[in-house]
C-alpha positions as CSV (number, residue, x, y, z in Angstrom):
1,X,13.3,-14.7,7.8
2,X,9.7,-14.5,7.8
3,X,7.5,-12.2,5.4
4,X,6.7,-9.2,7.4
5,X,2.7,-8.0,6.1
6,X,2.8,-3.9,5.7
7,X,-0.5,-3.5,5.8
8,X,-1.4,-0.3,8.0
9,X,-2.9,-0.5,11.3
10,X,-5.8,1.4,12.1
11,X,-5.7,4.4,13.7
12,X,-8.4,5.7,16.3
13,X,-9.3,9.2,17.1
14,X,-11.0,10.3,20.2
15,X,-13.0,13.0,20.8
16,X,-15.1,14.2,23.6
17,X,-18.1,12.2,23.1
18,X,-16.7,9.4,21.3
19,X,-14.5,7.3,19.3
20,X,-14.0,7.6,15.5
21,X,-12.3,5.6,13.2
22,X,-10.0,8.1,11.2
23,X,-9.7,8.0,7.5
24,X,-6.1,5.8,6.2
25,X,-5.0,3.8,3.1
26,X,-4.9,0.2,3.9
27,X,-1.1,0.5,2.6
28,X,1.2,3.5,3.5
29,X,2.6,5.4,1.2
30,X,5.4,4.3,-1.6
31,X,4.6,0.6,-1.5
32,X,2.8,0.5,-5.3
33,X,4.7,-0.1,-8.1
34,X,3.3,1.4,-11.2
35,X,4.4,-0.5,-14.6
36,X,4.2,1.7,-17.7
37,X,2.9,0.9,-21.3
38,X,6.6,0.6,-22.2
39,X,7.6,-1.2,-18.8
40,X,4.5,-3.9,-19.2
41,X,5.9,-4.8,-23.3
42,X,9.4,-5.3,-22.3
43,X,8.3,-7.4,-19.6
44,X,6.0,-9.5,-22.0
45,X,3.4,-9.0,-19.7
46,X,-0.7,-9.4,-21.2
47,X,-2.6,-7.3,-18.5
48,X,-6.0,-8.7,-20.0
49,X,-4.8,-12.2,-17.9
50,X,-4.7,-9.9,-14.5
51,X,-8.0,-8.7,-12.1
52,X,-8.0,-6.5,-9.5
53,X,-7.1,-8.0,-6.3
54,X,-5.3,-11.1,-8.3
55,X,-2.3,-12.4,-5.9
56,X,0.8,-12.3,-7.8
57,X,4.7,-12.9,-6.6
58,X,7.2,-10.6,-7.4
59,X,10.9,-11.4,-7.6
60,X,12.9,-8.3,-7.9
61,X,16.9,-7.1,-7.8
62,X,17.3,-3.2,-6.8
63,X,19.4,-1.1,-5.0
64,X,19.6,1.9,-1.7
65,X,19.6,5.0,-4.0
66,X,18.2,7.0,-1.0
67,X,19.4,6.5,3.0
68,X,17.4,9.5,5.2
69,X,17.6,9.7,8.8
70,X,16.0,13.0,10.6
71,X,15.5,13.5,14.2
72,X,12.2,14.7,15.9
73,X,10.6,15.8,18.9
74,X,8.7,12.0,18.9
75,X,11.8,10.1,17.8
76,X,13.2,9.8,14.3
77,X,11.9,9.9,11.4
78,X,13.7,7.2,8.9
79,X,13.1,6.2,5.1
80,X,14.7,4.2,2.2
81,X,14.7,4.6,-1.3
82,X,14.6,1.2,-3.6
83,X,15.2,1.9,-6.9
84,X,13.9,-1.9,-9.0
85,X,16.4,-2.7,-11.8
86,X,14.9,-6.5,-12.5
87,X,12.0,-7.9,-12.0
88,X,9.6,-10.7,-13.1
89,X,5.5,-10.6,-12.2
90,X,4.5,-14.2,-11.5
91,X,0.5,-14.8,-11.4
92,X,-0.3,-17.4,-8.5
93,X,-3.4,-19.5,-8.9
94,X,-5.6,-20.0,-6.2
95,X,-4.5,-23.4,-5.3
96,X,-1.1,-22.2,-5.5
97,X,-1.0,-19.6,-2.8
98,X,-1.0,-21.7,0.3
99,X,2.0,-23.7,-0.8
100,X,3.4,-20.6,-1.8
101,X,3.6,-18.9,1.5
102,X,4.8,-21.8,2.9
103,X,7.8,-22.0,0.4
104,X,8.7,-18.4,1.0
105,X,8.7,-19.0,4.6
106,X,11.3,-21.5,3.8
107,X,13.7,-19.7,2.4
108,X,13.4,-16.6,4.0
């Protein structure tokens, strides 16, 4: 099983005299994880060895805690709720991150 890249698609809006990119996050909503003061100790974790934009791999365990399912006039509207309960940060180096994707694709 491949990785599947959530990165939002653009969305365009037309009006009468022309086209206009709207306004959207590059990820939807609910896919950050936030680590706490408290969270980022127990994991050991130094955040002065981290950058913005630094690729990292996380390996996580969790569980459903949420299952919704409502119907609408377009369709349905469906959504999940992972709660994490493990998880480990791994920092990838540059050179790394090629061979990575390729292992992941692997064993997916």
């Amino acid at each position: 099983m491949e990785m599947t890249s959530l990165r939002s698609l653009k969305k365009s809006m037309v009006n009468e005299l022309k086209t206009v990119e709207a306004e959207q996050p590059e990820y939807p909503y609910g896919l950050t994880i936030d680590l706490d003061n408290d969270t980022i100790k127990k994991m050991g974790l130094d955040v002065t060895k981290f950058s913005v934009e630094d690729e990292i791999q996380i390996v996580a365990k969790a569980f459903i805690s949420r299952v919704s399912s409502e119907k609408t006039g377009e369709g349905s509207n469906d959504s999940l709720c992972i709660q994490l309960t493990d998880m480990i940060i791994i920092p990838v180096e540059k050179e790394q991150q090629a061979r990575l994707r390729d292992a992941m694709k692997m064993i997916m």
